[in-house]
Backbone of each chain as ProteinMPNN parsed JSONL, in Angstrom:
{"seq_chain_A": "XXXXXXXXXXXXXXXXXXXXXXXXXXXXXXXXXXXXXXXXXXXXXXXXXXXXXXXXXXXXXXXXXXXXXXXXXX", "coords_chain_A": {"N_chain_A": [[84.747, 89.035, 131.833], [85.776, 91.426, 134.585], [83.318, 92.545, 136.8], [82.695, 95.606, 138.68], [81.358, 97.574, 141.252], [81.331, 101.236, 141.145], [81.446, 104.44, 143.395], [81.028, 108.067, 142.953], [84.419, 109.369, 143.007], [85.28, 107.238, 143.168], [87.664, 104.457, 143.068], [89.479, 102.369, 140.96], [92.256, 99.735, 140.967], [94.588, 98.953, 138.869], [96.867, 96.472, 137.641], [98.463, 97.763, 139.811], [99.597, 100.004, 139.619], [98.253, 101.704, 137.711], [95.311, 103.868, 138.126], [91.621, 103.894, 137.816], [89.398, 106.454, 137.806], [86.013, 107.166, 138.812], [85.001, 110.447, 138.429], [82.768, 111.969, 137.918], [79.158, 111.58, 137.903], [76.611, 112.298, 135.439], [73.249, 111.467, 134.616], [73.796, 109.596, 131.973], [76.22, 109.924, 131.236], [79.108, 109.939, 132.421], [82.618, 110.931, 133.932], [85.378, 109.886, 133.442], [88.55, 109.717, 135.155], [91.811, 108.512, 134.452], [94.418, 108.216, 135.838], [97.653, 107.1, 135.162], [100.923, 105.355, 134.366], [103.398, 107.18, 131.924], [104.279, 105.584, 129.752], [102.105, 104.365, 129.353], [99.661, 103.67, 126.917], [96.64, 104.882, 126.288], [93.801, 105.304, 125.013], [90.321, 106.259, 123.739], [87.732, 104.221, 123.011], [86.424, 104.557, 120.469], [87.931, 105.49, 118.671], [90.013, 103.674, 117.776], [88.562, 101.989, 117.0], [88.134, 103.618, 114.636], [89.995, 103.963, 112.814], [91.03, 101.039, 112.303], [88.765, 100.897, 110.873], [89.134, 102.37, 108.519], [91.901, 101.584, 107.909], [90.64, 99.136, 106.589], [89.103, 99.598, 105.106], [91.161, 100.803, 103.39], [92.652, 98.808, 102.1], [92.422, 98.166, 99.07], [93.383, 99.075, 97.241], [94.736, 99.174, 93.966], [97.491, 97.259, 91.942], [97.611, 99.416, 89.536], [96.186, 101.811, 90.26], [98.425, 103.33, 90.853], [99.783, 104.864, 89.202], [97.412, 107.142, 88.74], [97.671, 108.578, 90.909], [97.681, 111.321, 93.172], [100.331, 113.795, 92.445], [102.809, 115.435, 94.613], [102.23, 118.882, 94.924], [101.261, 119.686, 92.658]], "CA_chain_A": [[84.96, 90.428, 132.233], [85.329, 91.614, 136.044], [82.615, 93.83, 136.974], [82.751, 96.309, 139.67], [80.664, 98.384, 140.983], [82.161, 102.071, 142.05], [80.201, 105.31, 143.268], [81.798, 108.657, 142.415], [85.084, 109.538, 143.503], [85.952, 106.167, 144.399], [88.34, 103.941, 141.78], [90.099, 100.752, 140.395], [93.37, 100.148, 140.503], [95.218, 97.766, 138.01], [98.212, 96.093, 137.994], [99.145, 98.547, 141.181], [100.297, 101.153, 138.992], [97.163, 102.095, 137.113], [94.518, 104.119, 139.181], [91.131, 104.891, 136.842], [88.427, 106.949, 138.942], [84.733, 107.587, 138.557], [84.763, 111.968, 138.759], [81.411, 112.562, 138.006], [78.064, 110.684, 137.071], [75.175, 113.116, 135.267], [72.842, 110.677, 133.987], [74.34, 108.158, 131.166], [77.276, 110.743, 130.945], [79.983, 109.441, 133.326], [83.77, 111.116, 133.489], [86.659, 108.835, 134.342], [90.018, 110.193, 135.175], [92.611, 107.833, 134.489], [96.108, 108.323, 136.269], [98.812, 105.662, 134.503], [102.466, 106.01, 133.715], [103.731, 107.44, 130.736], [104.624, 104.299, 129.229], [101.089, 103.57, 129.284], [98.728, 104.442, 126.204], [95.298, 105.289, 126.709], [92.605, 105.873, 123.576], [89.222, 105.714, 123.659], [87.717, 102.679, 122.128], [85.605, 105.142, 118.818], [89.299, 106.165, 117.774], [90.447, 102.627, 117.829], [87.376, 101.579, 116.022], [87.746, 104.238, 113.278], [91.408, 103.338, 112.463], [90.498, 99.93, 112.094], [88.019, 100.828, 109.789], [90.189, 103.387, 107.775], [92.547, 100.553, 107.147], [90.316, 97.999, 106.012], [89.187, 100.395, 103.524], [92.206, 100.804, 102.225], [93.036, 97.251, 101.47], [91.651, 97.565, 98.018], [94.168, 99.808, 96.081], [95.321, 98.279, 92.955], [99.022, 98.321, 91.416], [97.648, 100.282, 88.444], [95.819, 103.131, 90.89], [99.47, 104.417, 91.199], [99.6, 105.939, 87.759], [96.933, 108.458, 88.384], [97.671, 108.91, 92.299], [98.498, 112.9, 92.86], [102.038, 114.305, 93.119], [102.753, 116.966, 95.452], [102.331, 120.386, 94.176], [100.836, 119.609, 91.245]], "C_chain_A": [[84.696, 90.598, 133.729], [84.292, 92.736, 135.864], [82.421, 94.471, 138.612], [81.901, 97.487, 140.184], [81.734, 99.944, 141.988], [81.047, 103.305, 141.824], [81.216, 106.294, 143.028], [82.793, 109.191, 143.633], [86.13, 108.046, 143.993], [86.885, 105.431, 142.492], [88.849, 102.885, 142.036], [91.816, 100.863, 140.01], [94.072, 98.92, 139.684], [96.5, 97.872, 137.644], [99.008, 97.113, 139.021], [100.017, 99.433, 140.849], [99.346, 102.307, 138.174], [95.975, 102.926, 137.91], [93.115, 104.833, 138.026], [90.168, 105.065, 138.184], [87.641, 107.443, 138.454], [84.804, 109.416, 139.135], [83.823, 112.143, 138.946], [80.005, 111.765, 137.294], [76.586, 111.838, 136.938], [74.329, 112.059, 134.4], [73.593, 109.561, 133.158], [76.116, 108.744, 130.858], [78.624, 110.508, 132.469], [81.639, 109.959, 132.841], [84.367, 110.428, 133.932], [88.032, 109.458, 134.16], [90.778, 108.641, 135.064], [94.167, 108.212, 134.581], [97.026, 106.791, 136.055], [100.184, 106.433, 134.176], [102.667, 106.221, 132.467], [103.657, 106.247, 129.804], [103.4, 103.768, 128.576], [99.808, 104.301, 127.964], [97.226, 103.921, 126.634], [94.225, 106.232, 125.793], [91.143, 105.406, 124.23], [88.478, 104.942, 122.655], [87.428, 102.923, 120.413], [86.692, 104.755, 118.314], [89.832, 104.67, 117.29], [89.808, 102.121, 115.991], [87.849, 102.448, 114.336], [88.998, 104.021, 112.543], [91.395, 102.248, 111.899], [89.591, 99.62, 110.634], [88.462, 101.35, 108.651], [90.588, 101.858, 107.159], [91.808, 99.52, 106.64], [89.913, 98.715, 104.82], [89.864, 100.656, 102.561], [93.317, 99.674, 101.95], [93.193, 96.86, 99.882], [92.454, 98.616, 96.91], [94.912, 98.695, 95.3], [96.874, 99.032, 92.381], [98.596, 99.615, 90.113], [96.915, 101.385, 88.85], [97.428, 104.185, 90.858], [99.958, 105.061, 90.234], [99.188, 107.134, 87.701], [96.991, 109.06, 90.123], [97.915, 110.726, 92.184], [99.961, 112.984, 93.34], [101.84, 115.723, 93.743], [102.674, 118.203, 94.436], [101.93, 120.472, 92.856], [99.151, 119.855, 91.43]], "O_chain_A": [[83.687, 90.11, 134.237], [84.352, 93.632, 135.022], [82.039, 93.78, 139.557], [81.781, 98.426, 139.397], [82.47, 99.845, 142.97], [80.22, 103.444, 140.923], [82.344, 105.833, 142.855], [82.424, 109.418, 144.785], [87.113, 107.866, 144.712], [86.734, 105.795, 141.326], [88.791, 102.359, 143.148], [92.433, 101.598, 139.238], [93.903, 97.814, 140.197], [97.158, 98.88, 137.388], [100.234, 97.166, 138.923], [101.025, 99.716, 141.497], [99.641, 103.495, 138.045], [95.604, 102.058, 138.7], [93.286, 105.916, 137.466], [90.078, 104.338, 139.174], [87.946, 108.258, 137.583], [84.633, 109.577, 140.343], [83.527, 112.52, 140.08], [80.034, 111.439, 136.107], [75.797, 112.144, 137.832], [74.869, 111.801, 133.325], [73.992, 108.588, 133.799], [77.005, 108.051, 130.364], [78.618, 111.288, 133.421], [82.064, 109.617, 131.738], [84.037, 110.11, 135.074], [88.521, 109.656, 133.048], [90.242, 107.681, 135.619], [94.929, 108.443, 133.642], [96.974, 105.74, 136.695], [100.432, 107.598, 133.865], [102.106, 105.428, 131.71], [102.67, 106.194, 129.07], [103.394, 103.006, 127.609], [99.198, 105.343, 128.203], [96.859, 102.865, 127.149], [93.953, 107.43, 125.87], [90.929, 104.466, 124.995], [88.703, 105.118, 121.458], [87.781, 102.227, 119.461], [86.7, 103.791, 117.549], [90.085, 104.685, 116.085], [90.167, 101.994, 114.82], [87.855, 101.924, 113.222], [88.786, 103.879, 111.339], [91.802, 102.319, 110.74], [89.618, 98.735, 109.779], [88.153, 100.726, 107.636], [89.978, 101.173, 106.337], [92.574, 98.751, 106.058], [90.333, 98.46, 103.692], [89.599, 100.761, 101.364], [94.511, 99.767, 101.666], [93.737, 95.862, 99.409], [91.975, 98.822, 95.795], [95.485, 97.693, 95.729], [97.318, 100.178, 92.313], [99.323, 100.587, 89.91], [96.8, 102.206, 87.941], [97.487, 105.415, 90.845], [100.698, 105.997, 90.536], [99.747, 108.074, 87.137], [96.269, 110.01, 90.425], [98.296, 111.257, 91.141], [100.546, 112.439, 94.277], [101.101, 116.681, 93.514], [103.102, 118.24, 93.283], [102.309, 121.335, 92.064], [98.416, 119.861, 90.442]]}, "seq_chain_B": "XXXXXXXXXXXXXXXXXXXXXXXXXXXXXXXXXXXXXXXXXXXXXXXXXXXXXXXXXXXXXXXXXXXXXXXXXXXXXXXXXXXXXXXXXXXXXXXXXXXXXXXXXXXXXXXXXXXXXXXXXXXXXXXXXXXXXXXXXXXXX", "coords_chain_B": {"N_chain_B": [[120.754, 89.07, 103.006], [117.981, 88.079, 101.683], [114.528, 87.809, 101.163], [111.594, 85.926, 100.29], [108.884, 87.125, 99.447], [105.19, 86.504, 98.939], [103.28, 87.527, 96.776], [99.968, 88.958, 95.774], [99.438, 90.646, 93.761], [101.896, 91.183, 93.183], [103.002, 89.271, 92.385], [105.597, 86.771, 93.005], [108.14, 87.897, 95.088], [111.603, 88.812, 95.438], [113.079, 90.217, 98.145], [115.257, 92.787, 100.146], [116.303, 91.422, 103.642], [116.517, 94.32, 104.825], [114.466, 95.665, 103.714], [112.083, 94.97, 104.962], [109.724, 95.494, 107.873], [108.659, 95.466, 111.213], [105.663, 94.742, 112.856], [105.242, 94.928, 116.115], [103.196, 94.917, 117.532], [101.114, 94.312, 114.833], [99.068, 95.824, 113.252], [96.146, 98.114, 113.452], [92.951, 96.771, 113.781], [94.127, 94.578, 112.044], [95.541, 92.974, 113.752], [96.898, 90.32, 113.275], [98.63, 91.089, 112.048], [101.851, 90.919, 111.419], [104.067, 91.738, 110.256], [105.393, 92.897, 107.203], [106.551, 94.026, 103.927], [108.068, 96.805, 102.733], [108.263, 98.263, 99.513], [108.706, 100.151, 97.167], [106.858, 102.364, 95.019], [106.401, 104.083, 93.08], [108.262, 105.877, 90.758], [109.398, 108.067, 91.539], [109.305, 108.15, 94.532], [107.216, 108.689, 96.089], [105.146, 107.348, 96.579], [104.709, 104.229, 98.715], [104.632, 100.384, 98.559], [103.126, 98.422, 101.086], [103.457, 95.546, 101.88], [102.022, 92.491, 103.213], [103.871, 90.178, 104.412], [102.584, 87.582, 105.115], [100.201, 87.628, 104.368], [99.151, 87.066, 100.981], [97.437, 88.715, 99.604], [97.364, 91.09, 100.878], [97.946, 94.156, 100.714], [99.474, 97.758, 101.395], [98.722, 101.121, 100.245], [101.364, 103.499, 100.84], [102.077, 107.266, 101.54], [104.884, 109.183, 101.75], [103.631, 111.711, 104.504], [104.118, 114.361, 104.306], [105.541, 115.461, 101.927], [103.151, 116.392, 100.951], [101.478, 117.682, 103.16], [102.973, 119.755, 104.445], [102.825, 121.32, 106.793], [102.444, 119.093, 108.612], [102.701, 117.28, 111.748], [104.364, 114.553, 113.751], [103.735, 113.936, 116.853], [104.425, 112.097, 119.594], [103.363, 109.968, 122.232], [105.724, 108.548, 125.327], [104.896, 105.889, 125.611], [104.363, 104.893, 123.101], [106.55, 105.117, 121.606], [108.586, 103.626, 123.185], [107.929, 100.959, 122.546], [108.484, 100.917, 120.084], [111.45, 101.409, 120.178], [112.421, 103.646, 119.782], [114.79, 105.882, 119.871], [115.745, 108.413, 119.073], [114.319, 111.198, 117.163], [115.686, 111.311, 114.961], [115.704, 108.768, 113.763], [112.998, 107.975, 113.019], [110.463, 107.117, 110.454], [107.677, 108.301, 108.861], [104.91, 107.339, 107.698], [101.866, 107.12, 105.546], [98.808, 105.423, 105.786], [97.477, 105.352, 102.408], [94.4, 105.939, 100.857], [92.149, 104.456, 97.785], [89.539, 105.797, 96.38], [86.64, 105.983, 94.004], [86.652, 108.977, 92.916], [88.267, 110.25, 94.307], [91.715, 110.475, 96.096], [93.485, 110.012, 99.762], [94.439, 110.213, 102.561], [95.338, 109.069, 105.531], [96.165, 110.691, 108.36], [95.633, 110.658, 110.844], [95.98, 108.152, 111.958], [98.81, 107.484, 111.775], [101.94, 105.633, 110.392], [104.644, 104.725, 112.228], [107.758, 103.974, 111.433], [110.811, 102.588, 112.826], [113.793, 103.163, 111.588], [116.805, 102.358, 111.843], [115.95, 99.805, 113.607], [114.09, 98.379, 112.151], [111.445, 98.139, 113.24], [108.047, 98.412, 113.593], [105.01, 100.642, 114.081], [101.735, 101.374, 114.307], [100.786, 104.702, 115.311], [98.16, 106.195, 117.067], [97.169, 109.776, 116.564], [95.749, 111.09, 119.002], [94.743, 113.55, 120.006], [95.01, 115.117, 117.969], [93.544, 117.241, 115.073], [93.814, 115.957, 112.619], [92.414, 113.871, 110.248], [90.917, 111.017, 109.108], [90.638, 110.836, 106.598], [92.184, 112.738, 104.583], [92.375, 114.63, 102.435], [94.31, 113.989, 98.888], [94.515, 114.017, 96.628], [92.312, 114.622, 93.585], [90.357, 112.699, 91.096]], "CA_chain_B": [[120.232, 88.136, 102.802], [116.906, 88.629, 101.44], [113.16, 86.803, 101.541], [110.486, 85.86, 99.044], [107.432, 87.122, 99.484], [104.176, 86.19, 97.875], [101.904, 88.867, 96.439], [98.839, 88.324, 95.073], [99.721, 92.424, 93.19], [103.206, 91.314, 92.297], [103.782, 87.606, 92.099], [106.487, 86.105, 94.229], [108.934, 89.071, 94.971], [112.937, 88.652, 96.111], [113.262, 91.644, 98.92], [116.302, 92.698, 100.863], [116.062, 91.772, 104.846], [116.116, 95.761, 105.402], [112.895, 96.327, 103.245], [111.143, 94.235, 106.01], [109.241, 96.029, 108.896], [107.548, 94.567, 111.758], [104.863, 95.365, 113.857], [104.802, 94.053, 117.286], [100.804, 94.452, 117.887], [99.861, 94.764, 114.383], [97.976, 97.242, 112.287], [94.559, 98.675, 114.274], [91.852, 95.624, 112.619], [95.161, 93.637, 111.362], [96.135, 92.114, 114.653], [97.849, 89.05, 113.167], [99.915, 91.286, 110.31], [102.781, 91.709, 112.394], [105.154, 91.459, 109.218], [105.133, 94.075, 106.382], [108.354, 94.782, 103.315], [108.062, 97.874, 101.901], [108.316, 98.538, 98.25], [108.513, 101.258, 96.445], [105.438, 102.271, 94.553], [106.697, 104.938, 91.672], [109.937, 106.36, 90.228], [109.495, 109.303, 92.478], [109.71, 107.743, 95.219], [106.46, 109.611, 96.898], [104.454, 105.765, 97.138], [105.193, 102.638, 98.616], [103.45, 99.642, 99.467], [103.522, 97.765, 102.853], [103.094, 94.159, 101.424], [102.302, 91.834, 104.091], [104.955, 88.686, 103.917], [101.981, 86.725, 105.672], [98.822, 87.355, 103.32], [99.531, 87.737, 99.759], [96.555, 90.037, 99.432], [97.082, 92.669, 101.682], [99.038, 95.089, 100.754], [98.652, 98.637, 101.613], [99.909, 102.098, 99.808], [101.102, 104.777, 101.682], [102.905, 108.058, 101.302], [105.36, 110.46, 103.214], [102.564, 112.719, 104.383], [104.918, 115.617, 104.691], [105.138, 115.391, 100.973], [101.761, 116.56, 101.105], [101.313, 118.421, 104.283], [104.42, 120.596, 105.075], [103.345, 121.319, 108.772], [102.475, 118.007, 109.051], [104.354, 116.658, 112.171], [103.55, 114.045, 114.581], [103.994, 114.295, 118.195], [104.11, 110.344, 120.24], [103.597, 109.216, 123.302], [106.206, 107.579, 125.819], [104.503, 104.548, 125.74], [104.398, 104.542, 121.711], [107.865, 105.251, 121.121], [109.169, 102.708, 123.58], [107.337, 99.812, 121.75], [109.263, 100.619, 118.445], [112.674, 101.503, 120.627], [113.086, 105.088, 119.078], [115.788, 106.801, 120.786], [116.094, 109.564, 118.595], [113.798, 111.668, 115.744], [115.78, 111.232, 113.122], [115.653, 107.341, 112.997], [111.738, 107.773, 112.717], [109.949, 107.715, 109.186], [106.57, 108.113, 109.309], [104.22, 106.785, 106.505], [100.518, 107.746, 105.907], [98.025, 104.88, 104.57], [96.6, 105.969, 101.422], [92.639, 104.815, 100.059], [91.725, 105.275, 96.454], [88.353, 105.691, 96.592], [86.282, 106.761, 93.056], [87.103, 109.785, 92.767], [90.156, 110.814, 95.009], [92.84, 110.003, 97.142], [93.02, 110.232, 100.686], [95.517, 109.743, 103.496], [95.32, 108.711, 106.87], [96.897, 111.318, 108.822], [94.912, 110.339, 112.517], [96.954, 107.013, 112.465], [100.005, 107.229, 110.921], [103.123, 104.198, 110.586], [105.914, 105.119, 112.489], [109.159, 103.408, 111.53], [112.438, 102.969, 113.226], [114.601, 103.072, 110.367], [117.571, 101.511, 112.551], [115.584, 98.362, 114.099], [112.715, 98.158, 111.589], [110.208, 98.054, 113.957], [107.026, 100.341, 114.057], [103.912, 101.377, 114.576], [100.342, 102.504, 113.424], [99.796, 105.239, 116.336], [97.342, 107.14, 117.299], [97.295, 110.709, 117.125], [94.288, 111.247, 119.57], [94.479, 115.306, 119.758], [94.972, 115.728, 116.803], [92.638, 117.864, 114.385], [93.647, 115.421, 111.688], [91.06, 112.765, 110.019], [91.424, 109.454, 108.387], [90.75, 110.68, 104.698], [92.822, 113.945, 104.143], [92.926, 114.767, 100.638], [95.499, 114.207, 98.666], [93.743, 114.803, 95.187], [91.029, 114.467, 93.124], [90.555, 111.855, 90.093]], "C_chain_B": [[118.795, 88.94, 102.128], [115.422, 87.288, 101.5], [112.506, 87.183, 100.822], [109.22, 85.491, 99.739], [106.653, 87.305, 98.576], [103.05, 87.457, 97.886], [101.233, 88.779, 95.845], [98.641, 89.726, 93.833], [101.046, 92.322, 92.266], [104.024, 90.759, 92.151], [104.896, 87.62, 93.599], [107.846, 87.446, 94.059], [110.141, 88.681, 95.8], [112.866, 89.89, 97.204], [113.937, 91.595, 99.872], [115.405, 92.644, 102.097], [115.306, 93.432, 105.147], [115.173, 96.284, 104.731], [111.971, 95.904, 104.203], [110.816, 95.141, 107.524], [108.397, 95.086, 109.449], [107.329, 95.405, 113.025], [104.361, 94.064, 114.999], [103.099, 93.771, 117.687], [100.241, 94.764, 116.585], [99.511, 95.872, 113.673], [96.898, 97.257, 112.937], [93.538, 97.566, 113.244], [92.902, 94.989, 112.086], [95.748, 92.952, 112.538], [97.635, 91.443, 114.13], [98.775, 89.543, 112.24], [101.259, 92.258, 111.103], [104.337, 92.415, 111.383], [105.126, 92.103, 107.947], [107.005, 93.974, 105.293], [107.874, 95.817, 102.713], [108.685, 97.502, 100.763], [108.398, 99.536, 97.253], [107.487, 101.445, 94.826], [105.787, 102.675, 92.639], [107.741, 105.305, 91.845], [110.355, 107.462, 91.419], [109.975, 109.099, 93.419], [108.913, 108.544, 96.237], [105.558, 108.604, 97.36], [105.313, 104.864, 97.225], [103.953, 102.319, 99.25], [104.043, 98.848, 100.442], [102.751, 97.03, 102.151], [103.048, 93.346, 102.502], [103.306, 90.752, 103.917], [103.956, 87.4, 104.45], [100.398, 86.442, 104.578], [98.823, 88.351, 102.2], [98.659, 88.619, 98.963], [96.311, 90.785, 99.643], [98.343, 93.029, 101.531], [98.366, 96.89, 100.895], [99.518, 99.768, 100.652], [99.731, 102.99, 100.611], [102.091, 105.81, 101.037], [103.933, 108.595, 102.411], [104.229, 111.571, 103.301], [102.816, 114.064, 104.417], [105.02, 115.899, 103.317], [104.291, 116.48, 100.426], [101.12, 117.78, 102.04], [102.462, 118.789, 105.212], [103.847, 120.536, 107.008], [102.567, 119.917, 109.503], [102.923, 117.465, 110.169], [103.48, 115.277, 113.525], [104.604, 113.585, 115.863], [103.531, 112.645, 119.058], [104.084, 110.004, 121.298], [105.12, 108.459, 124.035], [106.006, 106.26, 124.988], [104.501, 104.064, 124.149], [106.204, 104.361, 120.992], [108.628, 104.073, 121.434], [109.095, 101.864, 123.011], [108.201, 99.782, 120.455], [110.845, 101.215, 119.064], [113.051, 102.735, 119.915], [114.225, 105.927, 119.777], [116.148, 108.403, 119.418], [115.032, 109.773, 117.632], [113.984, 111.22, 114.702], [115.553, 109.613, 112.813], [114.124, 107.136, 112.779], [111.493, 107.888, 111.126], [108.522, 107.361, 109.294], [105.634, 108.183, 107.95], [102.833, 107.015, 106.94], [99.899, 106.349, 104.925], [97.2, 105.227, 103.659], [95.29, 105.07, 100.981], [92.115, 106.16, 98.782], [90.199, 105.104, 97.011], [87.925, 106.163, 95.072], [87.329, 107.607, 92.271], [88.468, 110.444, 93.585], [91.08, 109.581, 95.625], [93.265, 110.116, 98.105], [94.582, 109.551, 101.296], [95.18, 109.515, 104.945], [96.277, 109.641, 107.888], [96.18, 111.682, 110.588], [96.079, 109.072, 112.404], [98.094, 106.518, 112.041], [101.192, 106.3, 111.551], [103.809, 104.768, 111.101], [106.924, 104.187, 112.569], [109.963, 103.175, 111.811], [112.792, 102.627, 112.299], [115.599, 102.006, 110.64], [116.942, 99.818, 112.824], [114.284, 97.376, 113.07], [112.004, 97.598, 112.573], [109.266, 98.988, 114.139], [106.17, 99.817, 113.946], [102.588, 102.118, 114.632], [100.602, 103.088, 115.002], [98.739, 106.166, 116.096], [97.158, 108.844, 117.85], [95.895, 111.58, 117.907], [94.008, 112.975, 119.544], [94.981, 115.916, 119.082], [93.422, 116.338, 115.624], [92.96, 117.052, 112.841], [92.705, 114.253, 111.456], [91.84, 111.392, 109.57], [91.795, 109.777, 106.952], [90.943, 112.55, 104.866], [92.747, 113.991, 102.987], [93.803, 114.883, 99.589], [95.425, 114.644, 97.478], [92.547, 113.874, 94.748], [91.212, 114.107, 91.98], [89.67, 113.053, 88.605]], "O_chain_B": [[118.638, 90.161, 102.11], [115.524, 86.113, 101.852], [112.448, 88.357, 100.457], [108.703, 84.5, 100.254], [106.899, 87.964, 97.566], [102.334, 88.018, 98.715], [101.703, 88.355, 94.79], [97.666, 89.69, 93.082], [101.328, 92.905, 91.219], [105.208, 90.999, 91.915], [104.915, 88.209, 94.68], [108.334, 87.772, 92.977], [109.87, 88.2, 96.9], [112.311, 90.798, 96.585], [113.72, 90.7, 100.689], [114.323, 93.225, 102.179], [114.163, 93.718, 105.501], [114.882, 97.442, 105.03], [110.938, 96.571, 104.259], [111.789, 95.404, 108.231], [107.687, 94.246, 108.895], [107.977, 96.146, 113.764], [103.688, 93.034, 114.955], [102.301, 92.877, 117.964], [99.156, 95.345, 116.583], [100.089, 96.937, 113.891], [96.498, 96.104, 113.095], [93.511, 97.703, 112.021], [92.375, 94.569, 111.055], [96.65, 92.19, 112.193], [98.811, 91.736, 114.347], [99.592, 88.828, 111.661], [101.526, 93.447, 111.28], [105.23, 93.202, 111.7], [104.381, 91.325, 107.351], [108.147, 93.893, 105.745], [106.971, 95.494, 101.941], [109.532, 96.608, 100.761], [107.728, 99.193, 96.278], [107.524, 100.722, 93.83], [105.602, 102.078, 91.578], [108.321, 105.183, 92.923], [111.433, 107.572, 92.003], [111.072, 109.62, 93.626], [109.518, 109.082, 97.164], [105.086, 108.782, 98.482], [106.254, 104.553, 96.494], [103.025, 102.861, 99.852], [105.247, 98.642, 100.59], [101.646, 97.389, 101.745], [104.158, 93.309, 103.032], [103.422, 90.558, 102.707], [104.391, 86.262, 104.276], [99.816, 85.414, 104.232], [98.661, 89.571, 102.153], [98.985, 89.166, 97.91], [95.41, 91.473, 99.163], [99.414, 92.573, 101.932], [97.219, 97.24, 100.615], [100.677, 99.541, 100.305], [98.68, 103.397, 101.106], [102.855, 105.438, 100.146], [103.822, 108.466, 103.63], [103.933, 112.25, 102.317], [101.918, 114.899, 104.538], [104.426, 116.97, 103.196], [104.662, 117.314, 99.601], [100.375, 118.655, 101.598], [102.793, 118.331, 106.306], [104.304, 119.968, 108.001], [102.224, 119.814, 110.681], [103.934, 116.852, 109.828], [102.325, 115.264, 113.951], [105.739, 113.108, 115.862], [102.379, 112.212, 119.038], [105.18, 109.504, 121.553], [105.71, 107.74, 123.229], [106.666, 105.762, 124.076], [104.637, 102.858, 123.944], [106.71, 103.627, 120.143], [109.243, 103.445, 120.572], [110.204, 101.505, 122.617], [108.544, 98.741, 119.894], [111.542, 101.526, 118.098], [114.181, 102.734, 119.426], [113.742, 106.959, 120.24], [117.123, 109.154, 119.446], [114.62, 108.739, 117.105], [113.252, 110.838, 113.789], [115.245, 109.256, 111.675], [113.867, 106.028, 112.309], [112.211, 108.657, 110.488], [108.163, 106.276, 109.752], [105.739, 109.167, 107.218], [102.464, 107.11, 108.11], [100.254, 106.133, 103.766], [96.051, 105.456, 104.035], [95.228, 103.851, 100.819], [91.895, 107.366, 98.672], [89.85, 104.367, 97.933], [88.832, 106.85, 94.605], [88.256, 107.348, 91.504], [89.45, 111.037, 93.139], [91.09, 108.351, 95.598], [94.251, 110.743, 97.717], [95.428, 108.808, 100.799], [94.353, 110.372, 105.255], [97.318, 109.053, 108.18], [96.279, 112.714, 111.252], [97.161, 109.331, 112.932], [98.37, 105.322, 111.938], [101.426, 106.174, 112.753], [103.913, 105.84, 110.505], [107.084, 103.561, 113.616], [110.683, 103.531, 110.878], [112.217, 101.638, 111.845], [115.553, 100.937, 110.032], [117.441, 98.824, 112.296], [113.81, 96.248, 113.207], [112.038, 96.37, 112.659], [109.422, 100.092, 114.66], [106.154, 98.607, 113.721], [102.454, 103.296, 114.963], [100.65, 102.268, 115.919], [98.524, 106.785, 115.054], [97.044, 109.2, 119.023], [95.24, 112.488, 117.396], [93.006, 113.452, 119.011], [95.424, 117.052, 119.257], [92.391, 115.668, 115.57], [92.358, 117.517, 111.874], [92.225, 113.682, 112.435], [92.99, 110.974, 109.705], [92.723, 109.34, 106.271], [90.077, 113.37, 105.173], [93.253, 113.017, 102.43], [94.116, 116.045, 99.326], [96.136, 115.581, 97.115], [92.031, 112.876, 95.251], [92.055, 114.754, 91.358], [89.62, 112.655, 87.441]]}, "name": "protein", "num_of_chains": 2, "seq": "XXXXXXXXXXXXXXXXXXXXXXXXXXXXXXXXXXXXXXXXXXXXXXXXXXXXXXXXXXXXXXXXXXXXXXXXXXXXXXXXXXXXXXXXXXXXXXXXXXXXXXXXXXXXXXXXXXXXXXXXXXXXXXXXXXXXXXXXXXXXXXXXXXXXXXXXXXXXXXXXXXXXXXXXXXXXXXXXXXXXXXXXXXXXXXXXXXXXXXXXXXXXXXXXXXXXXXX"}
């Protein structure tokens, strides 16, 4: 991993299209703007994480759960 | 043409080319399951499963979540769309992973599949501002 150090206001730019920037530092609470092109997605890592976890959870449905599954409107 | 995949749910299965979807990066925690055929679950035609063609034990069920949740709709990124080559709405279909759990049934309506119908290629994304969860309710056992 590179590590960098930056104070606020100042930023990193990657692949020369990417620009993220330190806004504001209140104690452990740090904002980062990140300016990228459309093209470019940008999650934060929880959301990732909880997706991840979602689906492994639902690994474990069996063919005979789909018997009592619900139907719409019912 | 078609391809036989192994299911550890539903033996060795014949399935046309165009049941086959693939995911360039993956399922979120599935990395390596780039390769998926759909199936159709029940008569209805309200489940299917996303069988991997790579590990004959993962298979997943999902629904149309619209089905379910009329104002349902999901809104994508540039950068998401490009990846599965969408040029238009309508060739999208967008699938919700379902988890039995106990007592209910639940949907995934934070990271829902998006399909190109045309190229089969898609997409778990992420709908980050969204007010939807992982386990929506779909009913109760």
């Amino acid at each position: 991993m590179l590590v960098l150090s930056r104070r606020t206001n100042e930023s990193i730019i990657v692949n020369g299209n990417i620009t993220i920037t330190v806004l504001e530092i209140r104690g452990d609470h740090i904002r980062i703007g990140i300016d990228a092109p459309r093209e470019i997605s940008v999650h934060r890592e929880e959301i990732h994480a909880e997706l991840a976890r979602a689906n492994k959870a639902a690994t474990g449905s069996r063919a005979a759960d789909v018997a009592r599954l619900p139907r719409p409107g019912v | 043409m078609s391809v036989l995949v192994r299911s550890e749910r539903f033996g060795d299965v014949e399935c046309d080319d165009a049941a086959t979807v693939v995911f360039p990066d993956g399922l979120l925690g599935f990395k390596e399951e780039r390769e998926f055929v759909v199936m159709p679950a029940d008569p209805e035609g309200i489940y299917s499963w996303l069988q991997s063609t790579r590990t004959p034990s993962l298979a997943f069920l999902t629904t149309s979540p619209t089905c379910f949740f009329a104002d349902y709709a999901v809104e994508i990124d540039d950068a998401e769309v490009a990846e599965i080559e969408i040029l238009d709405e309508s060739e999208a279909m967008v699938l919700a992973i379902v988890t039995i759990a106990e007592d209910r049934a639940t949907a995934n309506l934070l990271g829902p599949i998006v399909v190109n119908t045309r190229t089969r290629r898609a997409r778990q994304v992420v709908l980050a501002d969204s007010t939807w969860s992982t386990k929506e309710l779909l009913g109760e056992f």
